[in-house]
N, C-alpha and C positions, 0 to 999 in steps of 0.2 A: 793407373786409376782413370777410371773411368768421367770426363767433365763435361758436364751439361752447363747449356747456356742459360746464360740469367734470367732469362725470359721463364723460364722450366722453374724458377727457386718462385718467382713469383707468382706461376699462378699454381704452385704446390701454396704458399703462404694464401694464397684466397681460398685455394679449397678448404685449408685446414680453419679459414675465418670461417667462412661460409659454413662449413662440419659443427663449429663448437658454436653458431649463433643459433642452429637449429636445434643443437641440442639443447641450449636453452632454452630455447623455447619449447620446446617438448616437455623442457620440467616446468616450465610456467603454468602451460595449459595444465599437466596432471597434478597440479597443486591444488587445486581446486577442492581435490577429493578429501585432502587430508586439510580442513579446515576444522573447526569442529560442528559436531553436524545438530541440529536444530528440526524440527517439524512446524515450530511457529514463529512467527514474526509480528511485530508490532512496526508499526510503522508510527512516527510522531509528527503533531502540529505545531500549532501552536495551540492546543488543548494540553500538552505537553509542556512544548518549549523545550527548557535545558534543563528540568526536575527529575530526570532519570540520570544524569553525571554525577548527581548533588545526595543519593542514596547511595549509603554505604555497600558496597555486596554485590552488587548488580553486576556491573562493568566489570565481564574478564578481561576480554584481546578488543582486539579489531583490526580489519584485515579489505582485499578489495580483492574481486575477481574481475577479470578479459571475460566478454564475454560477445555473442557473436551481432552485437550491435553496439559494442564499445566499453569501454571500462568501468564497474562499477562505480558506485558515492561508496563511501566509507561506510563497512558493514559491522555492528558492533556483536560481542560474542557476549550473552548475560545469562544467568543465572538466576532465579528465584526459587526459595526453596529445593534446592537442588533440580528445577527445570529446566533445561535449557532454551532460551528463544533469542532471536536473531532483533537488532535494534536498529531502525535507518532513522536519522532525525531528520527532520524539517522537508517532510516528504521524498527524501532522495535528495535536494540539494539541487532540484533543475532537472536532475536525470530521471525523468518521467520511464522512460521504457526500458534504458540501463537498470532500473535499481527493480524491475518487476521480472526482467528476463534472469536476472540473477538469483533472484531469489527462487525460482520456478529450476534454476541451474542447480543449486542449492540443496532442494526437496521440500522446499517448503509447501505445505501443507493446508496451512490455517495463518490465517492474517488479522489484526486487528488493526485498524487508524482511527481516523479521526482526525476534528477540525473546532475553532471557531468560528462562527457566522455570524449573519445580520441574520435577523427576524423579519421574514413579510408577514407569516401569520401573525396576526393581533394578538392573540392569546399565548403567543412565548415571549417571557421578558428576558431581560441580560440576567443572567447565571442560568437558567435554566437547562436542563440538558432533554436532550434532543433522540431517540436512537430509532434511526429512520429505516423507510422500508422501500424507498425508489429514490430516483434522482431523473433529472433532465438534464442532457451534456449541451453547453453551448460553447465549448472550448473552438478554437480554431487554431490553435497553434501544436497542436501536440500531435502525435500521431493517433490516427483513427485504428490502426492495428495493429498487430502482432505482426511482424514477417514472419513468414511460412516457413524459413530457414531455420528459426529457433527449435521449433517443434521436435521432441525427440520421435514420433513416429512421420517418418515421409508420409506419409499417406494421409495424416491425417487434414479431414477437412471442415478447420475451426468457424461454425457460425452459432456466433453464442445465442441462447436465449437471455431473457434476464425475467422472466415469470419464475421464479421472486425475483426480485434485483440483488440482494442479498441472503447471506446462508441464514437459515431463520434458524439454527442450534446457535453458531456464534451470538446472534442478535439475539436469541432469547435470555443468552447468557449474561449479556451485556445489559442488558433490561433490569436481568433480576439482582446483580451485582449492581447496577446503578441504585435500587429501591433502598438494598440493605444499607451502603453506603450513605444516603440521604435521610430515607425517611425518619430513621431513629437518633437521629441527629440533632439536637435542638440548634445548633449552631446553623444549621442549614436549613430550618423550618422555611424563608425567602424563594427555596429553589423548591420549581416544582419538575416533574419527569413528565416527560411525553411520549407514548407509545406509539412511536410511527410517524413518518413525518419525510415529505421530497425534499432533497436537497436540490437545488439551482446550480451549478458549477458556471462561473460566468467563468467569460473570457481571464480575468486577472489582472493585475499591471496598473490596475486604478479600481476606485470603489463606481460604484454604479449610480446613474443618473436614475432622478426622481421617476422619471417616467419609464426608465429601463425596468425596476422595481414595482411599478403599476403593471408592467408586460407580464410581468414572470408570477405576481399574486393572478392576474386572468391566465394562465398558463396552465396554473396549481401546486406553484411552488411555494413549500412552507418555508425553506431559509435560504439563503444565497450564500459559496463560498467558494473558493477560487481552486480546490485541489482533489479534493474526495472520490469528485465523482470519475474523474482519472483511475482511478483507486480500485473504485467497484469495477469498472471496464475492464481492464486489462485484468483482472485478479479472477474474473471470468474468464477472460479468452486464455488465459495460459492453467485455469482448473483447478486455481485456490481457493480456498472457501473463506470467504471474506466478511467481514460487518464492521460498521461504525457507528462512533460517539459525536456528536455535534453538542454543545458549549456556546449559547448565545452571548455572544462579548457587545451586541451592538444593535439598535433597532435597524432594520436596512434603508438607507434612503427615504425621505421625506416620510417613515411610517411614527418618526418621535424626533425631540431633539437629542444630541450625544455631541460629544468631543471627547479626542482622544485620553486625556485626562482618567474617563473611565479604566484604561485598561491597567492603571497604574495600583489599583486595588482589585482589580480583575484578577490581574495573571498568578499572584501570591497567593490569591484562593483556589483559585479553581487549578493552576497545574496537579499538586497533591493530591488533592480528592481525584482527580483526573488518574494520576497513576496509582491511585489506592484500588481503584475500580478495575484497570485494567490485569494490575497483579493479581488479585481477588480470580479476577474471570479465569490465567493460565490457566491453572488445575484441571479447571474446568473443563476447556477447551482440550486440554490434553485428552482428556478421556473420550475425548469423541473419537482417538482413532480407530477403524475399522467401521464405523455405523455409516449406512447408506446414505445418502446425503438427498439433499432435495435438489442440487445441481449436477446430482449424478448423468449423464445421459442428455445433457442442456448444452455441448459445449460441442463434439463436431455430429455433423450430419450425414446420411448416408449420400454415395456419389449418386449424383442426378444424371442418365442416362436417357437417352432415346430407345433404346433396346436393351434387353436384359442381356448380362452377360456371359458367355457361353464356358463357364470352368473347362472343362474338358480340352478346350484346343486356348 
């Protein structure tokens, strides 16, 4: 019989470590595929909250994918009328770029969010809802892009437009599912709709100073809120077709007086109507697939070259 020295048994035991951590890993990555697959996604605020755990039906699975900027937030698996859409609460949970690469991972499609805000325009009160058609990013803490690694075509050379800022088929839909939900509602007679309207996306982490709020009404921002406009960015640079709901819960800074107090009657009304509005729209939204988009052709550019380039060689 043939003995090998010890030295030989142990680095057979690492190859064989090494052999089955990869294999694991191999099934992790192709797990992905077998999740169940979705073409919309709703993303939640606090326009939301926790009023989608609290409906019966909704909530199948939920699940997390690796992805190539770090591990998903928690991706919920729902169903509405037999539709299926993908559910992230409280905008991702911190993971701004995590929970947008994944869902672009995904296939998703078509995205719905939303938020609530402070009002700088005068003319929106608290409940009113908001479904806006631009934003101004003053974030400084998030990333300003997409890494180029995600992208499933190498080539491709992401510089978004945002003439619209948003997909005006979602937003129209969301418009006209806000009216039916409100207007013939006597209980909601208080709330009025607004057709269009800038969002402000401030830094976050605190509310905004009286005079930050005088900056951003000469700006031309109609509401200020901390996560949206993150929202509409990236849902561009990776080719979903996006739109939101804004929910004024609060005048912004030195525009009225409020304390928090308000939100304690706030949030019981307006989450429900919130996701009566956004169920309503699925359907809807579903049926856009295939229809040419107005973001079609907005998202990469052709290569910028000094000289043309010669196919042939």
């Amino acid at each position: 019989m043939k003995v090998f020295p010890l030295r030989w048994y142990r680095f057979r035991s690492l190859r064989v470590i090494v052999t089955v951590f990869f294999l694991l890993a191999a099934g992790m990555v192709e797990a992905a595929p077998n999740v169940p697959k979705a073409r919309i996604a709703v993303l939640g605020g606090t326009f939301l909250n926790d009023i989608i755990f609290h409906r019966d039906g909704l909530i199948q699975s939920e699940f997390t994918i690796d992805t190539k900027v770090g591990k998903s937030p928690t991706i919920y698996y729902a169903e509405y009328e037999g539709l299926p859409f993908y559910y992230v609460d409280s905008h991702g949970g911190g993971k701004w770029l995590e929970t947008w690469v994944a869902l672009y991972d995904l296939g998703v499609e078509e995205a719905v969010g939303g938020a609530t805000a402070g009002a700088i325009n005068r003319s929106m009160n608290v409940y009113d809802y908001v479904i806006p058609d631009d934003f101004i990013d003053l974030n400084i803490d998030r990333p300003i892009r997409i890494p180029h690694e995600v992208y499933r075509d190498p080539d491709a050379i992401p510089l978004p437009r945002f003439v619209p800022a948003v997909d005006t088929d979602i937003r129209d839909i969301l418009l006209d599912e806000t009216r039916k939900a409100i207007l013939d509602n006597k209980k909601y007679e208080d709330i009025s709709i607004h057709d269009g309207g800038v969002i402000i996306q401030s830094r976050g982490g605190r509310f905004e100073t009286v005079a930050e709020v005088e900056m951003m009404a000469r700006m031309g921002g109609d509401v200020v809120t901390m996560s949206v406009g993150t929202e509409m960015a990236y849902s561009r640079m990776l080719g979903i077709n996006y739109a939101n709901i804004i929910v004024i819960s609060n005048p912004a800074e030195g525009r009225n007086q409020w304390d928090f107090s308000l939100m304690e009657e706030l949030y019981p009304r307006v989450n429900p109507l919130s996701l009566d509005i956004v169920l309503a729209a699925l359907p809807r939204i579903a049926g856009l697939e295939g229809k040419p988009r107005v973001s079609d052709g907005l998202i990469n550019h052709p290569e910028m070259t000094s000289q043309p380039t010669d196919k042939k060689h």
